[in-house]
KESE-126646 format. One line per 4 residues: number of its first residue (from 1); for each residue z, x, y of N, C-alpha, C. Coordinates in steps of 0.1 Angstrom, whole numbers. Layout:
N
NUM = Z:X:Y:Z:X:Y:Z:X:Y ~ ...
END
This chain:
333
1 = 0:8:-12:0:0:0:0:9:13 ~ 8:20:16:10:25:24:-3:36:28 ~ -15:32:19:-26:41:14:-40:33:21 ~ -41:21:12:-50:16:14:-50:-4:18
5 = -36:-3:23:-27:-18:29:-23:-29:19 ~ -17:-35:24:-7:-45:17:-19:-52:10 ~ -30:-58:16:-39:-70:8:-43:-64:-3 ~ -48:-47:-6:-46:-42:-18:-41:-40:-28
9 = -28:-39:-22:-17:-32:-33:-17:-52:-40 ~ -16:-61:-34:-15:-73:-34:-19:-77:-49 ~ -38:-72:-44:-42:-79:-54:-44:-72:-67 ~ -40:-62:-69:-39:-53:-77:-30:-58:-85
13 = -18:-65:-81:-5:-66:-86:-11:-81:-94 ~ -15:-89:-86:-20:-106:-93:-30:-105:-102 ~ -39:-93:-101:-47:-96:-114:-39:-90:-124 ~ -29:-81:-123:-21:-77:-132:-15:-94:-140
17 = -12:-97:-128:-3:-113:-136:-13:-121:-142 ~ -27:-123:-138:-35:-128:-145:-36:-123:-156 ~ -40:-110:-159:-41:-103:-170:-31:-109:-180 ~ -17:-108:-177:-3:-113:-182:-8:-122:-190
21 = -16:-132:-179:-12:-147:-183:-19:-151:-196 ~ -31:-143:-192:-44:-142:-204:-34:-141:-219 ~ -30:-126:-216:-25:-122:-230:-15:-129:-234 ~ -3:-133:-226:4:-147:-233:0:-160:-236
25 = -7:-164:-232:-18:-175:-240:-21:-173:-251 ~ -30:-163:-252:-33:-157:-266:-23:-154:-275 ~ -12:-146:-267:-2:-148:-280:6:-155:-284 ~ 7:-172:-274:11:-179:-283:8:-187:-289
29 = -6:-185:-288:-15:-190:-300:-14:-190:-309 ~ -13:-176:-310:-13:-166:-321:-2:-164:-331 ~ 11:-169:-321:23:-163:-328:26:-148:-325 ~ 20:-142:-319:26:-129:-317:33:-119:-311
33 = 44:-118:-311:54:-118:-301:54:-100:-297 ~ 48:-93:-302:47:-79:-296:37:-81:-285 ~ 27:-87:-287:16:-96:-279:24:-100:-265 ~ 32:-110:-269:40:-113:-255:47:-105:-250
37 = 52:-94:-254:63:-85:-251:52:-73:-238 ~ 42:-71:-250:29:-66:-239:29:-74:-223 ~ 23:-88:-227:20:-99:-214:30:-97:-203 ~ 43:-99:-209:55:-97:-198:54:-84:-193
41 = 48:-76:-197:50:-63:-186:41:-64:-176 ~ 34:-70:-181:17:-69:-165:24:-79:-158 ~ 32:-95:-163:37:-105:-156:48:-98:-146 ~ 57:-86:-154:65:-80:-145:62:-73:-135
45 = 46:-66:-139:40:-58:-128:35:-65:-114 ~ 29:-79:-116:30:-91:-104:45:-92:-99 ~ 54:-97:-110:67:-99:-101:71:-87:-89 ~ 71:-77:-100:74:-64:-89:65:-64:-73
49 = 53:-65:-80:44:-59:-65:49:-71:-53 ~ 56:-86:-61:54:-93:-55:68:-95:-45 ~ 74:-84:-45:89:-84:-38:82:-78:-26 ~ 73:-70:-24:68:-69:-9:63:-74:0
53 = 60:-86:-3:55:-98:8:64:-96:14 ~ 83:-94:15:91:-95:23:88:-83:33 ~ 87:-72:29:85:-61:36:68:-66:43 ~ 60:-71:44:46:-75:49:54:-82:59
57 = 59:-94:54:66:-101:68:70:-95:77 ~ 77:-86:77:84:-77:85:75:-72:93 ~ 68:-64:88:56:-56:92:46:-65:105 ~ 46:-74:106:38:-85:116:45:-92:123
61 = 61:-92:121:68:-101:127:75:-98:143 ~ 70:-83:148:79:-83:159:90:-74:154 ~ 99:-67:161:106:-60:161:122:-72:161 ~ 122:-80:170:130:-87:170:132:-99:163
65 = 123:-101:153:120:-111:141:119:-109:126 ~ 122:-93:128:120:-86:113:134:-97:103 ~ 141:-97:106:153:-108:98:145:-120:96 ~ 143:-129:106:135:-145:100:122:-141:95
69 = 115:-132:94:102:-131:89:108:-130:69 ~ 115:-118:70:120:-117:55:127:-130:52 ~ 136:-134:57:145:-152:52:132:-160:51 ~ 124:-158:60:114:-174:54:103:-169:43
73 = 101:-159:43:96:-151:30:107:-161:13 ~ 120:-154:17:125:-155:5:127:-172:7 ~ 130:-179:16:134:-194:13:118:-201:8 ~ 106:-198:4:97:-199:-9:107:-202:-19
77 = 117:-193:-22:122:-198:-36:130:-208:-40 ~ 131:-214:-28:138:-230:-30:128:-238:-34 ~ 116:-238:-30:104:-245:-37:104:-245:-52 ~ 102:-229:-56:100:-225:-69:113:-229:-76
81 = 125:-231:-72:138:-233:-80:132:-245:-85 ~ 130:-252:-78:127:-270:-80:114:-270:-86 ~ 102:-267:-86:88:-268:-91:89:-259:-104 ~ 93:-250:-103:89:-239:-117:97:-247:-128
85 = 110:-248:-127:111:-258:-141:108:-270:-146 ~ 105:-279:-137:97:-291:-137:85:-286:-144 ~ 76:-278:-139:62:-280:-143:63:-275:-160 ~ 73:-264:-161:80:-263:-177:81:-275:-184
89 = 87:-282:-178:88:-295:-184:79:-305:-189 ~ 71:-306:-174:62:-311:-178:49:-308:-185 ~ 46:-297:-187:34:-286:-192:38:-282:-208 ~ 51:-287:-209:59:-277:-224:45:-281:-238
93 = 42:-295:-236:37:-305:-250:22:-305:-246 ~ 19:-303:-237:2:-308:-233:-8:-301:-244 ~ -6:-291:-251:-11:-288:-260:-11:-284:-273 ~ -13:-284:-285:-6:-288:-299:6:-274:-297
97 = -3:-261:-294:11:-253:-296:20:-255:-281 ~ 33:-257:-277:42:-256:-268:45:-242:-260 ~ 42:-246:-249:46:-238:-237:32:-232:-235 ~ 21:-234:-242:8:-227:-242:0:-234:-229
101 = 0:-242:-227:-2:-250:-211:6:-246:-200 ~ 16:-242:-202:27:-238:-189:19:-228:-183 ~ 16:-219:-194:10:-210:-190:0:-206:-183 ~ -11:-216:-186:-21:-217:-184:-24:-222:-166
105 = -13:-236:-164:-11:-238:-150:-5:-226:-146 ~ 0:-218:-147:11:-208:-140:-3:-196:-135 ~ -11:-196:-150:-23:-188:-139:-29:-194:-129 ~ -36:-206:-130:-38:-211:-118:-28:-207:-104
109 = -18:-215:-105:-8:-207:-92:-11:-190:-90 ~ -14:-182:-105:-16:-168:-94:-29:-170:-93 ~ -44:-179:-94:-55:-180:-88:-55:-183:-79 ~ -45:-192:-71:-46:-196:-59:-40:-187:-49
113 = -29:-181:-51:-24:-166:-48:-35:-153:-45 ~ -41:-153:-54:-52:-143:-56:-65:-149:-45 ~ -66:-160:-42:-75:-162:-29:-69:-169:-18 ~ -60:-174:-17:-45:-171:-7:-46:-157:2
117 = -49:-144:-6:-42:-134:-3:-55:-125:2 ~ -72:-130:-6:-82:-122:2:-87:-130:13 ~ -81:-143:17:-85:-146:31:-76:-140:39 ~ -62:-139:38:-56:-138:46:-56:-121:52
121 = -56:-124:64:-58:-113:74:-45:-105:78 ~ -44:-93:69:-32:-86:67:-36:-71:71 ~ -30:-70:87:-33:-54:92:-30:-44:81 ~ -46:-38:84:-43:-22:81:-32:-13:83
125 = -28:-3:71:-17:5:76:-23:15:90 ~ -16:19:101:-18:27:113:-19:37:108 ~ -32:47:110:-40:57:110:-21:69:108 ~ -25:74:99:-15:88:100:-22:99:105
129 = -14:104:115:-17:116:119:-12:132:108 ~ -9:141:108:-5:151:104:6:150:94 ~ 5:154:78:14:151:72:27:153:74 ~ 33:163:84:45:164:86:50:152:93
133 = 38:143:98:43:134:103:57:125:98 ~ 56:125:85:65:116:79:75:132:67 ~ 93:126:69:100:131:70:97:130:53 ~ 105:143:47:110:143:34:113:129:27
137 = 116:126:15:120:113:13:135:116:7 ~ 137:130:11:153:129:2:161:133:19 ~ 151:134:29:160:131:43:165:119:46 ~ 154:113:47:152:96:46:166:91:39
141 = 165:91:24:176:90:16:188:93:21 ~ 190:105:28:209:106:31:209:99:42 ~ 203:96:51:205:84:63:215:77:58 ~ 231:74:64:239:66:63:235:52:60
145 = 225:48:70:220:31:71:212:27:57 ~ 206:42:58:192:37:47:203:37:31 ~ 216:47:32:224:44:18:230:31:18 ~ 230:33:29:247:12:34:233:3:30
149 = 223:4:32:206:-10:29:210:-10:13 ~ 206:3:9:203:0:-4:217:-2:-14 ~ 225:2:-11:240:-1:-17:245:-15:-13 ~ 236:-21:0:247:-35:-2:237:-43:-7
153 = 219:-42:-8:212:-51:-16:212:-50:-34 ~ 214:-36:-37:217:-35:-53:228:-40:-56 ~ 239:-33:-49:256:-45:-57:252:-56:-54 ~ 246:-62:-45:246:-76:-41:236:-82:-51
157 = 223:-81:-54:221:-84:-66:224:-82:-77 ~ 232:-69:-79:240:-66:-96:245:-75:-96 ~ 259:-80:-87:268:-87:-88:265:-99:-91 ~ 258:-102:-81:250:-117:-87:244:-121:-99
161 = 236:-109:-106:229:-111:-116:236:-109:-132 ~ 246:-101:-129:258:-103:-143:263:-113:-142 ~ 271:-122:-129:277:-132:-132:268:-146:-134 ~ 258:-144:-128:250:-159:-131:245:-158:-143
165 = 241:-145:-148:238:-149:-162:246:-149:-173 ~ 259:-146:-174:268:-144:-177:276:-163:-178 ~ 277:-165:-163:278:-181:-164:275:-189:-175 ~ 263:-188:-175:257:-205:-188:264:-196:-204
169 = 266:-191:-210:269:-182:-218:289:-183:-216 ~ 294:-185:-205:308:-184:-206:309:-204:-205 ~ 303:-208:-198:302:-220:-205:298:-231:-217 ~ 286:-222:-225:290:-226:-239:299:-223:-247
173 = 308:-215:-242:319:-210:-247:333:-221:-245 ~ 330:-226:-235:341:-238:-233:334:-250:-235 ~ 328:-252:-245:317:-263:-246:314:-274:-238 ~ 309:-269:-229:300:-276:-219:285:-275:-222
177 = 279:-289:-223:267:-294:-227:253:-285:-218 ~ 238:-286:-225:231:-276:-214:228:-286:-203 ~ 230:-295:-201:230:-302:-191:236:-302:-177 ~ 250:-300:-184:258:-294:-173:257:-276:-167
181 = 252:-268:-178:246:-258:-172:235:-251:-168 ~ 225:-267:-170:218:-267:-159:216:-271:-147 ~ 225:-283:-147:232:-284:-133:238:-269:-121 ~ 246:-264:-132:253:-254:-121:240:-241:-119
185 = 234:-239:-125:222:-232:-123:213:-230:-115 ~ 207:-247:-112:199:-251:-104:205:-257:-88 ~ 223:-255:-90:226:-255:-76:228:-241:-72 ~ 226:-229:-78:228:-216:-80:217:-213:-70
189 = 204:-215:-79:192:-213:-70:194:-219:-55 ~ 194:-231:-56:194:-237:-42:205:-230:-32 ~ 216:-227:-40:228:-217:-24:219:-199:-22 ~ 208:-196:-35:206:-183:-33:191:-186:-22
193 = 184:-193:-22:173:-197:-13:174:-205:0 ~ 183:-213:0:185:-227:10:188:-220:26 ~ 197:-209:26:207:-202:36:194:-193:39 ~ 181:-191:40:173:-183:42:168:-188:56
197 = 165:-201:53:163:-203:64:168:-209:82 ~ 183:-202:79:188:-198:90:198:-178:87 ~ 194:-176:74:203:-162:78:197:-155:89 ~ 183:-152:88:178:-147:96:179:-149:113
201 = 181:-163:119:190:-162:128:201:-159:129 ~ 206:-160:120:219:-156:121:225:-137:126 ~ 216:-132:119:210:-118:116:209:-116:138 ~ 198:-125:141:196:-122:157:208:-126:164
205 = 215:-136:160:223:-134:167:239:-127:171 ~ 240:-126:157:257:-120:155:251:-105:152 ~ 245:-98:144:237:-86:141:239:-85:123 ~ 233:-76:120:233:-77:107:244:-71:95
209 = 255:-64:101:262:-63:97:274:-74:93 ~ 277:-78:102:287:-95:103:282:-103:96 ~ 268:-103:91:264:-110:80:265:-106:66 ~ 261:-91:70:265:-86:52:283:-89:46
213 = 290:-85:55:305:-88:55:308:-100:51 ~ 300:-110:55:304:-124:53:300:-126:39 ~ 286:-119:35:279:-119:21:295:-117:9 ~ 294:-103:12:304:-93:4:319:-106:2
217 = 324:-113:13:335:-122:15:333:-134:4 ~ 320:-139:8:318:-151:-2:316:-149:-19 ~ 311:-137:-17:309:-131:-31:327:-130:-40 ~ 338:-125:-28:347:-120:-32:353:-137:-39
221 = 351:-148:-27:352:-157:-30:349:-164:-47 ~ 338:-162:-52:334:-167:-64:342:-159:-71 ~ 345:-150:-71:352:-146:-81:367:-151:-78 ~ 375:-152:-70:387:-160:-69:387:-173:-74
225 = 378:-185:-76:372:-196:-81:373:-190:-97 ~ 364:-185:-102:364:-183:-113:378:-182:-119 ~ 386:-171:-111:398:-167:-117:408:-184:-120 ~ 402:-190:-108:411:-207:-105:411:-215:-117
229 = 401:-216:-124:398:-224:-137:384:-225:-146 ~ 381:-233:-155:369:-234:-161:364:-246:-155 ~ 364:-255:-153:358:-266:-152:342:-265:-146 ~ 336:-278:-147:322:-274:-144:323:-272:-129
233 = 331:-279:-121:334:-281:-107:337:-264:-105 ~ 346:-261:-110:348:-243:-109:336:-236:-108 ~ 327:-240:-120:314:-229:-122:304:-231:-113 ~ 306:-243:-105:292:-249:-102:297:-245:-86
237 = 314:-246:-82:313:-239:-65:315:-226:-67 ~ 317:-215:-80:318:-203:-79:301:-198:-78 ~ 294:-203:-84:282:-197:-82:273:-205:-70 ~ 277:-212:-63:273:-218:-48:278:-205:-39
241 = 288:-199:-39:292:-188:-34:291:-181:-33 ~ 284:-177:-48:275:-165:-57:259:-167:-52 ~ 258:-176:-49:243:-180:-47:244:-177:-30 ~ 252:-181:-22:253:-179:-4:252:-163:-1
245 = 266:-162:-10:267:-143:-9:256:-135:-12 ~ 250:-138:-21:236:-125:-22:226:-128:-15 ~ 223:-144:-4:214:-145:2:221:-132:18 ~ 225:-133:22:233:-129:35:233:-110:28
249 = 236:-105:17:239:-94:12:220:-92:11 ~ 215:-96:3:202:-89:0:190:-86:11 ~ 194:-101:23:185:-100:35:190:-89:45 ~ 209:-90:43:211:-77:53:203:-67:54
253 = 210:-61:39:201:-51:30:185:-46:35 ~ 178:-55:35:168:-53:35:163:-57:50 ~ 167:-60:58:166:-64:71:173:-48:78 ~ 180:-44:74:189:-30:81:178:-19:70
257 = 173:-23:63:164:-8:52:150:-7:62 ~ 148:-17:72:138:-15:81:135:-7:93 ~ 149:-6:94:154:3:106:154:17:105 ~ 150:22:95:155:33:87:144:45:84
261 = 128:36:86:118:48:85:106:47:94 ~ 100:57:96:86:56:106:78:45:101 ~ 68:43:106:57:37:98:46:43:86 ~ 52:56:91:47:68:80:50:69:68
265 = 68:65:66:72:66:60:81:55:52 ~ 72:42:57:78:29:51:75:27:34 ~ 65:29:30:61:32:15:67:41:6 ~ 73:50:10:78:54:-3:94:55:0
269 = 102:48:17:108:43:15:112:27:8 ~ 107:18:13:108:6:2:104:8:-10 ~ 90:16:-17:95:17:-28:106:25:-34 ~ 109:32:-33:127:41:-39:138:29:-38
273 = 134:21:-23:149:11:-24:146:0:-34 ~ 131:-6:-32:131:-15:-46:134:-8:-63 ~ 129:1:-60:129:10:-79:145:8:-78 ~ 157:15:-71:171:14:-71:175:-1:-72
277 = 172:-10:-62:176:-23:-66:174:-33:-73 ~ 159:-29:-82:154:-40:-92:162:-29:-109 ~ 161:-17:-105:167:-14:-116:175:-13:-118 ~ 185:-18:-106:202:-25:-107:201:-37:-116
281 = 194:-46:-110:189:-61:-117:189:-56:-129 ~ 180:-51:-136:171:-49:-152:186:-41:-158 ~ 195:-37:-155:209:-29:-158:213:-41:-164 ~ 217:-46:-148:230:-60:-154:223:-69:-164
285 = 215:-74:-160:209:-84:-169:206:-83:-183 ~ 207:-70:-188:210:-66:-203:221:-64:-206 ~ 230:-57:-196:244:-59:-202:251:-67:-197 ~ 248:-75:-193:253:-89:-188:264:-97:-200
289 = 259:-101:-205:259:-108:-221:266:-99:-230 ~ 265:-85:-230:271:-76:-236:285:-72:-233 ~ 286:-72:-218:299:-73:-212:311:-82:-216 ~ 302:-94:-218:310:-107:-218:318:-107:-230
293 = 306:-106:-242:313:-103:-250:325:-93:-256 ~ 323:-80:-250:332:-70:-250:344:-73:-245 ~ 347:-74:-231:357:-75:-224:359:-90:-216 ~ 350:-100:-219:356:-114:-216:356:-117:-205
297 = 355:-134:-199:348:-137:-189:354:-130:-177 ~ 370:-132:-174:378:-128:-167:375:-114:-161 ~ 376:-108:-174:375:-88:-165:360:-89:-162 ~ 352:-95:-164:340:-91:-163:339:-94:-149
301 = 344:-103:-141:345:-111:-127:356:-99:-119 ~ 360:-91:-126:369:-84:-121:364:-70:-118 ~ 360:-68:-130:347:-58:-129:337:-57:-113 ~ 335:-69:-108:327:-65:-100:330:-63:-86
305 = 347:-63:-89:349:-65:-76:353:-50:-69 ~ 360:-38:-72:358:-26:-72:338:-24:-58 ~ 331:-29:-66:315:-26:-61:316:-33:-51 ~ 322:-47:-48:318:-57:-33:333:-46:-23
309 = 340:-40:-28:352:-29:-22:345:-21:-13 ~ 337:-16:-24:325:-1:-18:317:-8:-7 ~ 309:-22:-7:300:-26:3:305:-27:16 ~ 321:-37:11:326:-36:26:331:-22:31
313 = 332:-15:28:343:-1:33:333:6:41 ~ 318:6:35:303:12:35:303:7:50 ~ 304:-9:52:298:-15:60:306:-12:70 ~ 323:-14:74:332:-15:82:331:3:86
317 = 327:15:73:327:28:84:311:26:95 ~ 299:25:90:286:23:97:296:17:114 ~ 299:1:107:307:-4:125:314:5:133 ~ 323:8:126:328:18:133:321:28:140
321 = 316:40:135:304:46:138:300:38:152 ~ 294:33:153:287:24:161:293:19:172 ~ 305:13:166:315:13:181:317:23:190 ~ 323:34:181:324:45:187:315:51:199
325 = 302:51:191:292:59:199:289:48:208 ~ 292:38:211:289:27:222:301:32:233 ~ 312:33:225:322:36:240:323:49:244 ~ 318:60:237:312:73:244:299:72:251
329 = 296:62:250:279:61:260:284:54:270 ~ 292:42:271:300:36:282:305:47:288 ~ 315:56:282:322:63:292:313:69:306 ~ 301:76:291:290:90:304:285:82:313
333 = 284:71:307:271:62:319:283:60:333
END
């Protein structure tokens, strides 16, 4: 992207998911699940490429709009919370083998995506001048801001992603029906999308730190819930919580990871913070389930709290910092 621009890297990424979708069709035609195992990697190669539209937003939005360009980026996925399992539903039987139609509409959505994306008129990356132009990437890296970006959008997604998946799994454990844990799921999605479209004001007007703090707080929150009881009412406001806190934690994150490189050097910074933060995600999410089992629903909620410790401590030295050097500039002036 940072080579030959975003509408590239774009569609590179969707015929990847086309490709996906082909070969999962076929394999479950076929029955062949190494087949799908293949499919899911090209479908993950679209998902990945497709975390950069938020960074695109940014890129066209103004300097002073980089927060609501990313929140209305991500609040898309209040759409998809509500439409992507529906159309599962309804697509599951349409053809003798099951789920082989889902599929089939799901490539359409990345066909429309895929000509969506060659009309749309997406600036060229700005002409680089001289390679020194753009700093080392392990300078980049020690930048306080650019560690406090990527340390409060990775814990903030870790955290989130062990306990929500961890959720439906501690609730068939107290035999609650999938009904009810699809309930608290699908109000999961809606607290992690819904708040998107005002974080980003929120972001302009208080700054983006007082938002991450608030993230880190609500998160602390779901885990005090949890500790409160099992009920479905417990699981369903602890991960409303869990769903608020990593909207406000991931957009900080990535809203303050903007501030942090040239235009030279925005490519192979976003990619390092995505590679760090998605393969926080792909961590928890396998040992998610493994945890639970090991050490039980309790420590596992306790487990994460030590990491939301580090976000806030991260966040409150940056303020500091920052106050500081505001009232030594007050003083000289």
């Amino acid at each position: 992207m940072q080579r030959y621009g975003r509408r590239a890297g774009f569609i590179v990424g969707i015929l990847a998911g086309l490709i996906g979708i082909g070969l999962a069709f076929t394999a479950i035609l076929e029955g062949d699940f190494l087949l799908f195992c293949v499919a899911s990697v090209f479908v993950g190669i679209f998902n990945g490429v497709g975390q950069f539209f938020r960074f695109a937003a940014a890129d066209v939005a103004g300097e002073g709009n980089k927060a609501r360009a990313i929140s209305l980026v991500l609040a898309g996925g209040i759409v998809a919370g509500f439409l992507g399992p529906n159309i599962g539903s309804w697509t599951e039987s349409l053809l003798d083998v099951r789920f082989a139609a889902s599929y089939l509409v799901l490539g359409v959505f990345y066909l429309v995506g895929l000509v969506a994306i060659s009309l749309l008129r997406i600036p060229l990356p700005k002409q680089i001048g001289a390679a020194d132009d753009a700093r080392p990437l392990a300078s980049i890296a020690s930048q306080p801001h650019f560690i406090v970006a990527v340390l409060t959008a990775a814990i903030g997604y870790g955290v989130m992603n062990i306990i929500m998946v961890a959720t439906p799994l501690a609730m068939d454990s107290h035999q609650f029906g999938f009904s009810d844990t699809a309930f608290v799921i699908q109000w999961h999605v809606v607290a992690m999308f819904l708040p998107s479209f005002f974080t980003g004001e929120l972001i302009r007007r208080l700054g983006v730190m007082p938002i991450i703090q608030s993230g880190v707080a609500l998160m602390f929150g779901c885990v005090v819930v949890n500790f409160l009881g099992v009920s479905i009412w417990h699981h369903w406001s602890a991960l409303v919580l869990l769903g608020v806190g990593w909207n406000f934690m991931f957009i900080g994150g990535t809203t303050m990871l903007t501030q942090v490189h040239s235009e030279a050097e925005k490519g192979k910074t976003q990619a390092l913070n995505d590679f760090i933060v998605f393969g926080t995600v792909s961590v928890t999410a396998l040992g998610s389930g493994a945890l639970l089992d090991v050490i039980g629903w309790l420590s596992l909620n306790v487990m994460t709290v030590p990491f939301l410790v580090l976000v806030a401590l991260a966040v409150s030295y940056l303020q500091t910092a920052a106050n500081r050097l505001r009232r030594q500039t007050a003083r000289q002036a």
